[in-house]
Each structure stands twice: as C-alpha cells, then as structure tokens.
C-alpha positions in Angstrom: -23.3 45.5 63.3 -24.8 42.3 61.7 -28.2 41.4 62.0 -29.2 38.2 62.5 -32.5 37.7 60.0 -33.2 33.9 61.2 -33.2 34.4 64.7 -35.4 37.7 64.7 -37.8 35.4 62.8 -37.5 33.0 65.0 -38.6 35.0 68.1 -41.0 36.7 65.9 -42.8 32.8 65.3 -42.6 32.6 69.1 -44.1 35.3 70.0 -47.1 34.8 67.2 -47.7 31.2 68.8 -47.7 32.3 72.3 -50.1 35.2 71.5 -52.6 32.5 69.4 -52.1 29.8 72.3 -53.6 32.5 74.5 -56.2 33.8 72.3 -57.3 30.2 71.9 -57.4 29.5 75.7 -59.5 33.0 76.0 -62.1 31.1 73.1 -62.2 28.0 74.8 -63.0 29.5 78.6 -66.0 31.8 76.8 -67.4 29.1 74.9 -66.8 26.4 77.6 -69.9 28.1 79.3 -72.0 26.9 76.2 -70.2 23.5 75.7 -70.5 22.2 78.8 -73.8 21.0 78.8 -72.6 19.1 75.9 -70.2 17.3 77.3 -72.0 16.5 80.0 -74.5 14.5 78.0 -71.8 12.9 75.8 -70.3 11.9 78.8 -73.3 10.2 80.2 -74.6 9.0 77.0 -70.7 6.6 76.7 -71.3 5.4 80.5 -75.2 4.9 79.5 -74.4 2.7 76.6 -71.4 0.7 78.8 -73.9 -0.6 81.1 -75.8 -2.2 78.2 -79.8 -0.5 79.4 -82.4 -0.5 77.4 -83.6 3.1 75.9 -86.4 3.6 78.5 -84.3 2.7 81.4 -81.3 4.7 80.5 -83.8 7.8 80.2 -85.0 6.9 83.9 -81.9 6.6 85.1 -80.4 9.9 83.6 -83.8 12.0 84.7 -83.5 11.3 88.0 -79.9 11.9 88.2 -80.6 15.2 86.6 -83.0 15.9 88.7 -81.0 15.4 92.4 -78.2 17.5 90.2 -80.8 19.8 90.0 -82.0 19.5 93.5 -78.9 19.8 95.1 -77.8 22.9 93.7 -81.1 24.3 94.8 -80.7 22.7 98.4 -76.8 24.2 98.5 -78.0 27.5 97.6 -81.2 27.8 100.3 -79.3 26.8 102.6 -76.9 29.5 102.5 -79.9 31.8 103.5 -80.9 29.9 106.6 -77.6 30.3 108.4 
C-alpha cells in the first residue's frame, strides 16, 4: 500500500487552521466583553468628528446620550419587576 505524504499533510494543515480559526473565535468572544466599550467610543468619536462640533458640544452631546443609554437599561430592567 502507498502512502500518500502530500495529502496527509495536507489534511494535517487543515485541520491545524480549522482548530486556530476556532481558538481565535473563542479569544475574540472572551475579550469582546472588555473591547466593546472601546469600540463603542471609537465609533462615536468618527460620527462626533463628521458632524464638525466643537469639543464642548460633542462632550454634551455624548453625556447625555450616555446617560438615556444608561437610563434605559435601568428603566428595562425595573420594569421587569413591576409586572
């Protein structure tokens, strides 16, 4: 029986980048927990500097949106207490 080296390397590569695709999906959902916040504020720091605001006005803006973030969650999590 011949054995073929090449394609039992092949499928050997395969299997190695399927098993570090997962691992590195398994990273990215743990430290996506930590990140997010991150991203968050990146994201509203490119939409903040599109509309061209000036510092103090920008930081207004972005506090109170915070804040009815904030709020809300609060309010959708009461109010699963009332009923």
């Amino acid at each position: 029986m011949i054995i073929d080296i090449n394609y039992w390397t092949r499928v050997l590569k395969n299997i190695l980048y399927v098993a570090l695709i997962l691992l590195g999906l398994y990273i990215a959902f743990k430290l996506s927990i930590f990140y997010m916040p991150f991203l968050v504020a990146f994201i509203i720091s490119l939409m903040m500097n599109k509309t061209h605001l000036t510092r103090r006005s920008s930081s207004i803006i972005i506090f109170i949106l915070v804040s009815l973030i904030i709020l809300g969650g609060i309010r959708m999590d009461s109010s699963d207490f009332i009923f």
